[in-house]
N, C-alpha and C positions, 0 to 999 in steps of 0.2 A: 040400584037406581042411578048412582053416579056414574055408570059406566053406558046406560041407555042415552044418556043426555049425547055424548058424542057422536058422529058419525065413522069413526075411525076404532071403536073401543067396542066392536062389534066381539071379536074373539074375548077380547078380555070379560065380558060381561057372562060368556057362555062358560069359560072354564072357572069362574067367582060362581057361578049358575049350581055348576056340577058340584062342583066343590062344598057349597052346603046343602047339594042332594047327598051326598055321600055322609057328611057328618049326620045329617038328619036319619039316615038310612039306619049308620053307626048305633046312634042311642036309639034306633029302635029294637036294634039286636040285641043287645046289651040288654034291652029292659025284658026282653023277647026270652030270653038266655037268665037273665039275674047274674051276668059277671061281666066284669071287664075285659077278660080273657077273648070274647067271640069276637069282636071288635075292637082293638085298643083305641081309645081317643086320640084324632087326630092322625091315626096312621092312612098310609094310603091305599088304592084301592087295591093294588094288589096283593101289600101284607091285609087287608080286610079280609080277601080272599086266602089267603093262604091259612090266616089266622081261625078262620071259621072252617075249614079242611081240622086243622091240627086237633080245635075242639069237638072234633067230631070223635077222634081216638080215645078223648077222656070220656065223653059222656057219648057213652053207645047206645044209650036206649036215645036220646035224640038226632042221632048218627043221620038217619034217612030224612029227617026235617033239615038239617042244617046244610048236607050237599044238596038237600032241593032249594035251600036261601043261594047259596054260592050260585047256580046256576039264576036264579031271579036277580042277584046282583051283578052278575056278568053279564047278564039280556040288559037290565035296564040300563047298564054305563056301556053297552057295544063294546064289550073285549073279543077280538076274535078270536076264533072258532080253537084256530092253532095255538096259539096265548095262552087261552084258556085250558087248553090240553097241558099245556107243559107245565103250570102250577098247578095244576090236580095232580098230574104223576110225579115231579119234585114234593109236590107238601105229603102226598097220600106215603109217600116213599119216607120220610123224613121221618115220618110218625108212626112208621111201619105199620099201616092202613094195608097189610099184603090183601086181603080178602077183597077190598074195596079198589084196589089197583089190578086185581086179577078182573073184575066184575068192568071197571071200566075198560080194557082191553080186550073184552070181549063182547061190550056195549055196540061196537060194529065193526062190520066185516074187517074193513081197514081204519085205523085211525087217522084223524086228518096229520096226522105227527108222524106216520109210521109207529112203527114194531121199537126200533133202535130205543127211544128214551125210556120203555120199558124196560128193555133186555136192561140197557145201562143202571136205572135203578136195582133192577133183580141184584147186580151183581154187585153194586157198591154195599147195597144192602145186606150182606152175604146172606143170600138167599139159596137155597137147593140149588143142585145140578139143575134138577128137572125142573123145579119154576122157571131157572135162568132157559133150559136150553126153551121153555115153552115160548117164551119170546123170540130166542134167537130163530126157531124153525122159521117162522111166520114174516122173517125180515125177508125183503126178496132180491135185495142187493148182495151178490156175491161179498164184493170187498167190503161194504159194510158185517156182512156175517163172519169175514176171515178178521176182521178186527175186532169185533164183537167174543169169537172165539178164543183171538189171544188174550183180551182185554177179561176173560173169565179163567185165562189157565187151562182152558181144555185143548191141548195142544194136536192130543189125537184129529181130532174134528177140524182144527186152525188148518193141518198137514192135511188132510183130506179137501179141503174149501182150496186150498195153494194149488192141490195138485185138478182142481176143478176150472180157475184161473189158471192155468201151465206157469206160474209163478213161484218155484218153492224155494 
């Protein structure tokens, strides 16, 4: 209210606006869920988001309600598209969510993020040859796949991408 009175206090009133859209949002997931854990009070939107990804690894029968909230709270606050890609594959990656990060990487043709922050999770995550190489095939940037390739130790394949590049 105090922030409508001015004419200058325009932004201000919109991010005070958001800010207890998101808290309200907060305790309704929490009540939504029965834990603190889906939303911690007072965090922000995007540990909100990451937070309600993480709790989807503990409680898998409400696995598919909760990435369909993440997705309703990234619509209604406008995170974009790419934003949003990249805490889904960091959180789903974190909590070794592999089924639900193979699932979103193959949710569409190309992701708005590329191939790359997959493959990269695959591998931090030591995940298989073949999960990792399943990201790497699909990256279509040479030098990102010859870095990808050292970046997993498959060196065979690195020496093959170098000698595709004429850089070895």
């Amino acid at each position: 209210r105090i922030f409508s009175l001015g004419k200058d206090t325009g932004f201000q009133k919109q991010c005070t606006d958001e800010q207890m859209d998101l808290l309200k949002d907060q305790e309704v997931l929490r009540k939504k869920y029965e834990t603190d854990e889906v939303a911690p009070p007072g965090a922000s939107l995007t540990a909100t988001i990451i937070s309600i990804i993480n709790h989807a690894a503990v409680n898998k029968r409400e696995s598919h309600r909760l990435l369909g909230d993440v997705d309703k709270v990234a619509k209604k606050f406008r995170i974009p598209e790419k934003r949003l890609w990249h805490m889904k594959v960091k959180a789903l990656a974190e909590s070794e969510q592999w089924p639900q990060l193979r699932k979103l990487g193959d949710s569409k043709t190309k992701p708005p993020i590329g191939f790359k922050p997959f493959a990269m999770a695959a591998i931090k995550g030591n995940q298989s040859g073949a999960e990792i190489m399943r990201y790497i095939d699909r990256v279509t940037v040479s030098e990102e796949r010859y870095d990808l390739f050292c970046e997993a130790k498959l060196w065979k394949r690195a020496l093959e991408e170098a000698l595709k590049l004429k850089d070895p």
